[in-house]
N, C-alpha and C positions, 0 to 999 in steps of 0.2 A: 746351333743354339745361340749362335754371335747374334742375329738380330733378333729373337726374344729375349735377352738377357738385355740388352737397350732399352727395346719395349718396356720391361719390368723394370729397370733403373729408370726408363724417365714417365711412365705412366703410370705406375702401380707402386709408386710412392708413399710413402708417409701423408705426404704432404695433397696427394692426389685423389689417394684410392677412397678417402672418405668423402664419398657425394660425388664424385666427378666422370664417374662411370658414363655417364650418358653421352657429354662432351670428349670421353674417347671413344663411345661405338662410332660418334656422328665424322668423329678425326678417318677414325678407319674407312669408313662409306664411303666418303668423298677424297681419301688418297688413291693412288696410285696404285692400280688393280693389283700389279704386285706384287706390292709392298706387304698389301692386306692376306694377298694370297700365305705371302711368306710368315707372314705371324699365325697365321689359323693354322700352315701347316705344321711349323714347330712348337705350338702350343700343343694343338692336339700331340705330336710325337711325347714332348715331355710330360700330359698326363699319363700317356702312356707308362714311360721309361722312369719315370720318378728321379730327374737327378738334382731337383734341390734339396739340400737337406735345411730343416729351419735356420740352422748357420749360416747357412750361402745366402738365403733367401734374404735375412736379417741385413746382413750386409748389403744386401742392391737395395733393400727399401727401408729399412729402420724398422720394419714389422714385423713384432718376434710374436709367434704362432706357439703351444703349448706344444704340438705333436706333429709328426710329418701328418698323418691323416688329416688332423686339421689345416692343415699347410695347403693338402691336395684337394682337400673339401669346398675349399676356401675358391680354391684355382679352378676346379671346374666349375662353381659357379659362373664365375669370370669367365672362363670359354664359352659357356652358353648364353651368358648373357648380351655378351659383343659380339657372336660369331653362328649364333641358332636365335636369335631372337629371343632370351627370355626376359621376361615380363619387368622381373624387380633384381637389379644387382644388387651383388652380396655386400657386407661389408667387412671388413678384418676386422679383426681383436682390436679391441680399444687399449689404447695405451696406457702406461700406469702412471 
């Protein structure tokens, strides 16, 4: 989970995650078949295994989520959206 917990420290941001989704499917696309491989597969693992809790999560991005459900709801959005082609990525909780 070392290199999605990167990924979510430096993409899925506070500072990022609002609007800038597009600019990291397009990062993924054109990196390093790899790299890409390796985030789609520990993502998907982790919506599997659920091991952020909103605490953990809060701390790699500043974005404090009401519920793990919402946390997870939130994230697979985000998988499908950079990794199955979905249409419109999510956004997170607005801040207070």
């Amino acid at each position: 989970m070392k290199i999605l917990c990167g990924f979510i420290e430096t993409y899925l941001n506070a500072e990022l995650a609002y609007g800038h989704l597009p600019q990291v499917r397009s990062t993924i696309a054109v990196s390093v078949p790899e790299w890409g491989e390796s985030i789609r597969r520990e993502f998907a693992r982790a919506l599997s295994e659920r091991p952020f809790s909103v605490v953990r999560y809060s701390d790699m991005t500043l974005l404090d989520f009401e519920s793990e459900d919402a946390l997870y709801a939130y994230l697979e959005g985000v998988f499908d959206y950079l990794f199955l082609d979905g249409e419109q990525a999510p956004l997170p909780p607005e801040g207070e």
